[in-house]
C-alpha positions as CSV (number, residue, x, y, z in Angstrom):
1,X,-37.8,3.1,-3.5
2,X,-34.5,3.9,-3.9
3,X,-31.5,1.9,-5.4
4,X,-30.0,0.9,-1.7
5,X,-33.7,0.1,-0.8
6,X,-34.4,-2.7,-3.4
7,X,-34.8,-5.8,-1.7
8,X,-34.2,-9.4,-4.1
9,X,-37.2,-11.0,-2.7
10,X,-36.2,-14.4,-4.9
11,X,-32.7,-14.2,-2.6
12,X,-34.3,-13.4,0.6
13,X,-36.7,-16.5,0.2
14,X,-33.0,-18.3,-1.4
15,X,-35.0,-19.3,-4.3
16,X,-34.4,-19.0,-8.3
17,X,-36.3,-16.4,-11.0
18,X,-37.7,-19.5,-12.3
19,X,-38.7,-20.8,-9.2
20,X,-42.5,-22.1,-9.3
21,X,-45.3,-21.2,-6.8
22,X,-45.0,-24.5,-5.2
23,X,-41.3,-23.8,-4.5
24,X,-41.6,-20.2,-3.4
25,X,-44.6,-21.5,-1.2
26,X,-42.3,-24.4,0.2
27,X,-39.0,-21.9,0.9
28,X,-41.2,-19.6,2.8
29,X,-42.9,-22.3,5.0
30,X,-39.7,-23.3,5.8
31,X,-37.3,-20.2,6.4
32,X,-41.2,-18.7,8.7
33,X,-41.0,-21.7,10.5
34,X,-37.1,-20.9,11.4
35,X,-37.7,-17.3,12.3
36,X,-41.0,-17.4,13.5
37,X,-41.5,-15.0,16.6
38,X,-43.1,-17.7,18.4
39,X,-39.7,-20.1,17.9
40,X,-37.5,-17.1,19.1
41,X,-38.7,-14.8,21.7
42,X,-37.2,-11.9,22.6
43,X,-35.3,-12.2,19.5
44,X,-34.8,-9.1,17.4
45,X,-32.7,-10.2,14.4
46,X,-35.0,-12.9,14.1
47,X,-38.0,-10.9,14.2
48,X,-36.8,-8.8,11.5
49,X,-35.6,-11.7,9.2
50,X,-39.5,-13.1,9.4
51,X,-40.6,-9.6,8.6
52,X,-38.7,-9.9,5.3
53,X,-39.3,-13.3,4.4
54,X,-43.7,-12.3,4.9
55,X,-42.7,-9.4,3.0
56,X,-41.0,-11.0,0.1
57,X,-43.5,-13.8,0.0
58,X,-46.5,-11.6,-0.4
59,X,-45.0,-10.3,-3.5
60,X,-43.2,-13.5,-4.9
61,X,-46.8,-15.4,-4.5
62,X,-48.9,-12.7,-6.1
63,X,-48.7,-13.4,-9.8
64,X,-49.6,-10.0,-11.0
65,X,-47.3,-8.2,-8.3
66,X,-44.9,-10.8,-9.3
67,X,-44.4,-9.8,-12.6
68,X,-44.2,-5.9,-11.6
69,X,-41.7,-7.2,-9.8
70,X,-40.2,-8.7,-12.2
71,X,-40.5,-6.6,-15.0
72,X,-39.8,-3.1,-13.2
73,X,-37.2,-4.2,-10.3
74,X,-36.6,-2.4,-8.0
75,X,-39.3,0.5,-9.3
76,X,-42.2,-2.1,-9.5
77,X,-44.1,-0.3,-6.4
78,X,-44.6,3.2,-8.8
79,X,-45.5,0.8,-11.4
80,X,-48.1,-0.8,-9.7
81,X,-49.2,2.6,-8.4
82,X,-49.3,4.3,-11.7
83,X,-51.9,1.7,-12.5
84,X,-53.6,1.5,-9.2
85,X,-57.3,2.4,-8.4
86,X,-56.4,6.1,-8.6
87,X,-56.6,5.4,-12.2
88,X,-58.3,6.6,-15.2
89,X,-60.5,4.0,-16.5
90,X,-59.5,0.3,-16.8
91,X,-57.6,-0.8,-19.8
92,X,-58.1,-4.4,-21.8
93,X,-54.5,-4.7,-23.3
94,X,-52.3,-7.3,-21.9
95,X,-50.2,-5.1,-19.8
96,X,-52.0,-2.4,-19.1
97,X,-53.1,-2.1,-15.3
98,X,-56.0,-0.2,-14.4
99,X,-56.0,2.6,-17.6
100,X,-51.8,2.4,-17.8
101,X,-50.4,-0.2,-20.3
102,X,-46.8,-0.6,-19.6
103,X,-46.9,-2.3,-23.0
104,X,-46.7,1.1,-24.8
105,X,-42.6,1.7,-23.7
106,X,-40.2,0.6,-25.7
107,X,-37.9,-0.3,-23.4
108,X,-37.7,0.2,-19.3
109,X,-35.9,2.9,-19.8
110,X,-38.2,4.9,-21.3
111,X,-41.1,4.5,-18.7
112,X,-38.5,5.1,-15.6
113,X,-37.3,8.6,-17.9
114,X,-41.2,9.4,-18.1
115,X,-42.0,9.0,-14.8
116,X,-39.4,10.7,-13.4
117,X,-39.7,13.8,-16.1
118,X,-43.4,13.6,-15.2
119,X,-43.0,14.3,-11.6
120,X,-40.3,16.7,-12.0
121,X,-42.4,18.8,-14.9
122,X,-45.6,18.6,-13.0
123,X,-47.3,16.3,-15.2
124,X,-48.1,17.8,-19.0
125,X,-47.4,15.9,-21.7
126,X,-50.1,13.3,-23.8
127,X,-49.9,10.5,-21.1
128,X,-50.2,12.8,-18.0
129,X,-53.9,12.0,-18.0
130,X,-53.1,8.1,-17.9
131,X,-52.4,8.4,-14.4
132,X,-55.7,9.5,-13.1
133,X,-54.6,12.6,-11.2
134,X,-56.0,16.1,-11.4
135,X,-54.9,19.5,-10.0
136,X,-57.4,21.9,-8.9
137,X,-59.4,24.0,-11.7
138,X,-58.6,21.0,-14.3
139,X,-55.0,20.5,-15.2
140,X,-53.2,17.7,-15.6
141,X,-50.7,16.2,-13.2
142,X,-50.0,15.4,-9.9
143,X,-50.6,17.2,-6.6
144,X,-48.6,16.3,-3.6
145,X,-50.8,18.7,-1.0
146,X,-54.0,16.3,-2.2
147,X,-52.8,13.9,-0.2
148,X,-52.1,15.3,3.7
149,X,-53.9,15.3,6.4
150,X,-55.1,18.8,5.3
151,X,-56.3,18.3,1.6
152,X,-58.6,15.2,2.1
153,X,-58.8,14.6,5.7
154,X,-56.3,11.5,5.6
155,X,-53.0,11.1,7.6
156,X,-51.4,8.2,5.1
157,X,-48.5,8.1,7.7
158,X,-50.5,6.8,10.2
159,X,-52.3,4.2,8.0
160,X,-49.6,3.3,7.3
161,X,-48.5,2.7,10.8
162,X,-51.9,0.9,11.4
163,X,-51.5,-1.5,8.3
164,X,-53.3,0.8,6.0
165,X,-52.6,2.2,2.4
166,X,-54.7,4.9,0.9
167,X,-56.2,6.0,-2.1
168,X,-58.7,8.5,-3.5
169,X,-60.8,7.6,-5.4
170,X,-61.1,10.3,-8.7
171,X,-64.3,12.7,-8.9
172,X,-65.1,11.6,-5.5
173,X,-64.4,12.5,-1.7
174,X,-65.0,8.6,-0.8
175,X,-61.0,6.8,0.0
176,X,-59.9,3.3,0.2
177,X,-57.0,1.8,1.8
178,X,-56.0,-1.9,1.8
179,X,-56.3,-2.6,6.0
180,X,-53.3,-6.3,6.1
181,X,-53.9,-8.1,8.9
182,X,-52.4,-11.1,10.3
183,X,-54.3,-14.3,10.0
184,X,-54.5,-14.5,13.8
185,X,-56.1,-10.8,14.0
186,X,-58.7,-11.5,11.3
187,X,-59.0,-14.8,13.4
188,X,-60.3,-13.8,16.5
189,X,-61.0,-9.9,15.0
190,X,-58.7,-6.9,16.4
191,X,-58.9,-3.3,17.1
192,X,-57.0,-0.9,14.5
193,X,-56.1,2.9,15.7
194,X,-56.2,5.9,12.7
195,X,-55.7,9.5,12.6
196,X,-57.9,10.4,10.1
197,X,-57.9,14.8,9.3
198,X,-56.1,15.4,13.0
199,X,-59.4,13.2,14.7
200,X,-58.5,9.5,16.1
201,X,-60.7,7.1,15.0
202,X,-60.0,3.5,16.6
203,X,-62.0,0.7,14.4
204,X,-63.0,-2.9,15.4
205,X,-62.2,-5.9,13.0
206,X,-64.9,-8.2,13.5
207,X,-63.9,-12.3,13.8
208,X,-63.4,-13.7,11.3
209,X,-62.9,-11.3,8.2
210,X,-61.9,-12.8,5.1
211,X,-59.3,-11.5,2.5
212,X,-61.6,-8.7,0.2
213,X,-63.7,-8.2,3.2
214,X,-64.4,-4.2,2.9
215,X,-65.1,-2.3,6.1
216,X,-66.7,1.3,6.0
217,X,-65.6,4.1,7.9
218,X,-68.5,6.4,7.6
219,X,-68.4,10.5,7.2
220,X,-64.7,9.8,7.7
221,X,-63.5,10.5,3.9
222,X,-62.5,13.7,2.5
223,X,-64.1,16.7,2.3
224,X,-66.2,18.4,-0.3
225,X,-65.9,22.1,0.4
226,X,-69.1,23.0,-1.3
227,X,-71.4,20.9,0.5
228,X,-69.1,21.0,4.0
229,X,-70.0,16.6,4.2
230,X,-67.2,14.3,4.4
231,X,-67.2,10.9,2.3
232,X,-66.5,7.9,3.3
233,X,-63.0,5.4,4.2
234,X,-63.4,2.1,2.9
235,X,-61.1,-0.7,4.2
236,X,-60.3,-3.7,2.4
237,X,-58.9,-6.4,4.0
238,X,-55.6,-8.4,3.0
239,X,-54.4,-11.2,4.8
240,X,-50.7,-12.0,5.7
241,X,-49.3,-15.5,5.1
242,X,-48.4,-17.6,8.4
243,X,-45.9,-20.2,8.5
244,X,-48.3,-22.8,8.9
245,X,-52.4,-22.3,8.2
246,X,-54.0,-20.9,5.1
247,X,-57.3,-19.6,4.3
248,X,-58.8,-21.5,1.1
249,X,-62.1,-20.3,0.7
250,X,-64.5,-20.6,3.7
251,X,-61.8,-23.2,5.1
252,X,-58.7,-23.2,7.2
253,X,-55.7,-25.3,5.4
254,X,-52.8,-26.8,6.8
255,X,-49.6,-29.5,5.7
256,X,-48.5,-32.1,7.8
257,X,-45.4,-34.1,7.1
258,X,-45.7,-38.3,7.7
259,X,-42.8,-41.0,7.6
260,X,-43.6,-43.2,5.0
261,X,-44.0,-46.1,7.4
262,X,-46.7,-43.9,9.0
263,X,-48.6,-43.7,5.6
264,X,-48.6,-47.2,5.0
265,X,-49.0,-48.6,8.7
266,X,-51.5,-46.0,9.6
267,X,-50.3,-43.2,12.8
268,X,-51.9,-41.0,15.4
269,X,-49.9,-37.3,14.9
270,X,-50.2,-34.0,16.7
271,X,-51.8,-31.5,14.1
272,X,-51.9,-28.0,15.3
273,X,-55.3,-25.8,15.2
274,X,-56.6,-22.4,16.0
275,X,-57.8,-24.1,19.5
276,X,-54.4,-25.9,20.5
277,X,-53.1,-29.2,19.3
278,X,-55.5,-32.2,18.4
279,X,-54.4,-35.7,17.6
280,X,-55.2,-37.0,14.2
281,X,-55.8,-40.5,13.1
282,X,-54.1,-41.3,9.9
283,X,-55.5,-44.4,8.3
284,X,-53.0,-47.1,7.0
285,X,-52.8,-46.5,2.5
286,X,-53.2,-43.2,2.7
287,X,-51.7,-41.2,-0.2
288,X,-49.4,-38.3,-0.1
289,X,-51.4,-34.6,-0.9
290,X,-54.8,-36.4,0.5
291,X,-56.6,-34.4,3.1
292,X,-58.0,-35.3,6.3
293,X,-61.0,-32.7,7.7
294,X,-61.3,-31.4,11.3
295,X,-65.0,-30.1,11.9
296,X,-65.5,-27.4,13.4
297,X,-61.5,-26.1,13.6
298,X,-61.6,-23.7,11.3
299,X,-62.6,-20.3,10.2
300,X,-65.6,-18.2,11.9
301,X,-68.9,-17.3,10.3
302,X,-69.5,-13.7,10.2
303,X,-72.2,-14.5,13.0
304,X,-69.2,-15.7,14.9
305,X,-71.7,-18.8,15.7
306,X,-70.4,-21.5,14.1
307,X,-66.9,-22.7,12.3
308,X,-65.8,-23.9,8.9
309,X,-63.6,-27.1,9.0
310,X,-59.9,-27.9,9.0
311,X,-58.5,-29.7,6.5
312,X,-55.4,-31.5,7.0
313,X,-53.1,-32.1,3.7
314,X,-50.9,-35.1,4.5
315,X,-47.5,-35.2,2.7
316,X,-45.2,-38.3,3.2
317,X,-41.5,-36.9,3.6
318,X,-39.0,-39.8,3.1
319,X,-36.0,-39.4,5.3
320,X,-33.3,-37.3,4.0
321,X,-30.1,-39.7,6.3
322,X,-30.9,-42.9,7.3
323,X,-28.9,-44.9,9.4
324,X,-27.3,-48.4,8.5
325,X,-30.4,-50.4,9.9
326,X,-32.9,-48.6,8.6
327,X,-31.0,-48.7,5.1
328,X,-31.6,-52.1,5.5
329,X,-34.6,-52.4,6.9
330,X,-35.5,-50.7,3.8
331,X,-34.3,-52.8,1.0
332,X,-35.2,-55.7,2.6
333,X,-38.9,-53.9,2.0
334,X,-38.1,-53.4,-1.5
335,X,-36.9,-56.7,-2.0
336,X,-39.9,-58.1,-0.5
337,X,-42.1,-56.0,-2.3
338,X,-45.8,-58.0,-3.7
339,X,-46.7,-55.4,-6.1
340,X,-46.3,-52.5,-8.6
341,X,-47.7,-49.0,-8.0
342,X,-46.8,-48.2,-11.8
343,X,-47.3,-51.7,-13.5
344,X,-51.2,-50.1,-15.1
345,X,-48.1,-47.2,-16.9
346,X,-46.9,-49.9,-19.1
347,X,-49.6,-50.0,-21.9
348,X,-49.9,-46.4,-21.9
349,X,-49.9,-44.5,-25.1
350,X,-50.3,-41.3,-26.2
C-alpha cells in the first residue's frame, strides 16, 4: 500500500489509539447506522463512507490484525502476509506469525529495508526462506509468474472482485482464499462468480454458513504438470460486520436501547429480526446488558430446517437533553427514592 493509500482506521471510526473494543464496537454501530445503504439510497458518498467504516472496523476489532496495524502502519498488510499461510512452518515466539517473528528487527526500519531489498534482489539472503516461497528447481525467493492465471490456474484479480483472497499452499497444488461475505449473504446463502485458469466457475453459498466455514472447489486448484490433475480451491468463509446483528456462536445477537422509565415500568419495543420487526415485551426491573431470547429468529442449521434463537441485549440509554419537566420529574424521583442500589458496597473490603 502506498504512502497516499494508508487509511487511519482509528480516525475513520473518530476513535483514540487507546480506544477499547467496546468503544471501537460502539463508534462503528453508530457511524453504520448513519451511512448504512439502507438509510440512504441512491446515495454514493454515503455508500462509500460505510465501505470505509466496515473496512476499518474489521481491522480495528481484530486483535491480532490490530496490532499489525498498529505496529507496521501503513505496511501492516505485507506484514501480515509475510506471515500468512504461505509460510514456512509456524513459529511459538511472541511475535512471530506463522514461521516470521517480527520480534527479530530491531527497529521498523529494519524489516521495511528487508523487505523491500528482498523483493528488489530476488530473495537471497538467510531469512529469504522465512517467507515460505520457492522458485522453480529450489531457490530461494519469490516468483511473481507463480501467481497468474497461467502458473497455478488462479485469476487473484477476479477473486478478488468476488470477495476472495488467494493463497498457495507450499509443496502443494491445493489453494485457499478467504471467501467475506455479508451477514445477509451467508444468511439466506448466495451465489459467487470466479475465473479460475481462464474457466468460470460460479459457486453456491449454502444458508447459513458460519465464519470458518470452508467450502471446496474440487479439481479447480493448480496444476501439477507431472501428473496433468489439478488440486483443489478451498474457501473459507469470513463474515462482515452489520450495523445491527452479530453472529455469537450458533446465535444471532442484537442491542436495543430503553428509556430508563421503560426499564423500570416495563415496555413493549419494536426489535428488528431477519423476518421483519417483532414486538418485544420488556418486563418492569430489568437490568441494563440482560438479554431477552426470540426462538426461532436466528441463524439457520446447515439443514436449513430449523433456526437458532435471537437474543435481544437490552441497554438502558438515559437521555442526553431533557427538558424543564422532565428535569423535574426526575428529581422529584430521586427525592422520593425508597432504596439504595449500592447500600450492600458499604462494608466492602478488599
Amino acid at each position: 500500500m502506498a504512502a497516499t493509500d494508508f487509511k487511519d482506521y482509528y480516525a475513520i471510526l473518530g476513535v483514540s489509539k487507546t480506544a477499547s473494543a467496546d468503544d471501537i464496537k460502539r463508534s462503528f454501530r453508530k457511524l453504520a447506522r448513519k451511512y448504512h445503504p439502507d438509510v440512504n439510497p441512491n446515495n454514493k458518498a454515503a455508500e462509500a463512507k460505510f465501505k470505509e467504516v466496515s473496512e476499518a472496523y474489521e481491522v480495528l476489532s481484530d486483535a491480532e490484525k490490530r496490532t499489525k496495524y498498529d505496529q507496521f502502519g501503513q505496511y501492516w498488510q505485507q506484514a501480515s502476509r509475510a506471515g500468512g499461510p504461505a509460510g514456512g512452518s509456524a513459529g511459538g515466539a511472541t511475535g512471530a506469525a506463522s514461521g516470521f517473528d517480527f520480534g527479530a528487527y530491531g527497529s521498523f526500519d529494519d524489516f521495511i529495508n528487508e523487505l523491500l531489498g528482498r523483493f528488489a534482489t530476488g530473495g537471497g539472503g538467510a531469512r529469504a526462506s522465512s517467507y515460505g516461497y520457492q522458485k522453480p528447481g529450489g531457490a530461494s525467493g519469490f516468483d511473481p509468474s507463480g501467481f497468474g492465471s497461467g502458473g497455478f490456474g488462479f485469476d487473484p484479480r477476479a477473486a478478488s472482485r468476488a470477495g476472495a483472497s488467494t493463497r498457495v499452499s507450499q509443496g502443494s497444488f491445493d489453494q485457499t482464499a478467504d471467501l467475506k461475505l455479508s451477514l445477509s449473504e451467508a444468511f439466506r446463502g448466495t451465489q459467487k462468480r470466479f475465473s479460475i485458469g481462464g474457466e468460470s466457475v460460479t459457486v453456491r453459498i449454502p444458508a447459513g454458513v458460519k465464519p470458518g466455514s470452508k467450502i471446496r472447489l474440487k479439481g479447480k486448484g493448480a496444476l501439477n504438470p507431472q501428473t496433468q490433475q489439478r488440486g483443489d480451491v478451498y474457501l473459507t468463509v469470513e463474515l462482515l460486520p452489520h450495523s445491527f446483528f452479530q453472529l455469537e456462536g450458533d446465535n444471532l445477537t442484537c442491542e436495543v436501547p430503553i428509556t430508563p422509565d421503560e426499564a423500570v415500568l416495563g415496555a413493549k419495543v419494536t426489535v428488528p429480526t431477519p423476518d421483519g420487526s417483532v414486538t418485544v415485551s420488556v418486563p418492569a426491573g430489568v437490568k441494563s446488558g440482560q438479554s431477552l431470547r426470540l426462538r426461532g429468529k436466528g441463524w439457520p442449521d446447515k439443514q436449513g430446517t430449523n433456526r437458532s434463537d435471537q437474543l435481544v441485549k437490552v441497554v438502558i440509554t438515559p437521555p442526553q437533553e431533557l427538558s424543564d419537566r422532565e428535569k423535574s420529574l426526575y428529581e422529584q424521583i430521586r427525592d422520593s427514592r425508597s432504596t439504595d442500589p449500592r447500600a450492600e458496597l458499604t462494608s466492602i473490603q478488599l
